[in-house]
C-alpha positions in Angstrom: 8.9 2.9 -31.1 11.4 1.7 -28.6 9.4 3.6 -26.1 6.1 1.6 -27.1 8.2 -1.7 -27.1 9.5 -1.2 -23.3 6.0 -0.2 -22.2 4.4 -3.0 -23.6 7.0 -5.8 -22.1 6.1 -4.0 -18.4 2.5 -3.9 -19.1 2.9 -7.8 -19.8 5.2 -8.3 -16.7 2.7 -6.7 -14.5 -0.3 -8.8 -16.3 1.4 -11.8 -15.7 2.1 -10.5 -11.8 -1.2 -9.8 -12.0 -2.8 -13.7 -13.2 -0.1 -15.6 -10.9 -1.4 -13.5 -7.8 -5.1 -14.1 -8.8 -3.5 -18.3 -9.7 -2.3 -18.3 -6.6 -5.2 -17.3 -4.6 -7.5 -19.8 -5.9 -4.9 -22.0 -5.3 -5.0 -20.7 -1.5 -8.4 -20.8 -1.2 -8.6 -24.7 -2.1 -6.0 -25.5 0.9 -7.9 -27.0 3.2 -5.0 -27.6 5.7 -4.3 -25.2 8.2 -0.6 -26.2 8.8 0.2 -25.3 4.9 -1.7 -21.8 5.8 0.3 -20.9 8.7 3.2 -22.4 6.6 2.3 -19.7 3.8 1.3 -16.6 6.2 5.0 -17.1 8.0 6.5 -16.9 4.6 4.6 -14.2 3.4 6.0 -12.4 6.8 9.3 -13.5 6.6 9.8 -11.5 2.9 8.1 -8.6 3.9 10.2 -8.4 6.8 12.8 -8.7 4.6 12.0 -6.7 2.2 10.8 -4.0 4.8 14.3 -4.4 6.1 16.5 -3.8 2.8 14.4 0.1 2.5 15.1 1.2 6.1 18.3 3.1 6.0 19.9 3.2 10.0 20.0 7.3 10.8 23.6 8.7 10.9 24.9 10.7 14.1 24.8 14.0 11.9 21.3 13.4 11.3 19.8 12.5 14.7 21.5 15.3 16.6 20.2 17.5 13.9 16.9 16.2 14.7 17.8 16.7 18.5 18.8 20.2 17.8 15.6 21.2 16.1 13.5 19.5 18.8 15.0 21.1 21.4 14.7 24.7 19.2 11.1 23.8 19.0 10.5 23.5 22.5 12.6 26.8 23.8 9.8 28.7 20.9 7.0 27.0 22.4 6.4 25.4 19.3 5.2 21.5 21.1 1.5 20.7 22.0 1.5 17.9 24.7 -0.4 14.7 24.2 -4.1 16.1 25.8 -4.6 18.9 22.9 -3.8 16.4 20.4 -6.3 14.0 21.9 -8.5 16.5 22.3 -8.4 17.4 18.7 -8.5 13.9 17.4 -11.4 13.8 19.1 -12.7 16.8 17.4 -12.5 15.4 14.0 -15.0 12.8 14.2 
């Protein structure tokens, strides 16, 4: 029951996302003023930068000479394909 409860307060938290994002674009699309637009889309950037920012996690030392290590492995087997083949197969798959 408590199960039901929970899953019922998120399906209303994500309705209620849901109707202030669809509010907010009639709002939006009433604006007539291009200064409040620009104001709005450099906002909108500005928290997605910041919330971009907050899930990158910086790479240790361990891990990028590990990566070094393994690139380096890679190319003593031969295991690379320089940048023409990989046009050349992009190419392929239209």
């Amino acid at each position: 029951m408590i199960n039901f409860i929970i899953n019922k307060k998120r399906e209303h938290r994500a309705m209620d996302l849901q109707t202030k994002k669809l509010s907010f674009i009639q709002e939006l699309l009433r604006v007539q003023n291009e200064e409040i637009i620009n104001k709005l889309e450099s906002l909108l950037n500005s928290e997605r930068k910041k919330e971009l920012m907050k899930e990158i996690k910086p790479m240790t030392m361990e891990e990028l000479n590990r990566i070094v290590d393994q690139s380096e492995e890679d190319s003593k087997q031969g295991k690379l394909i320089n940048a023409r083949e990989i046009k050349k197969e992009i190419g392929s798959w239209t």
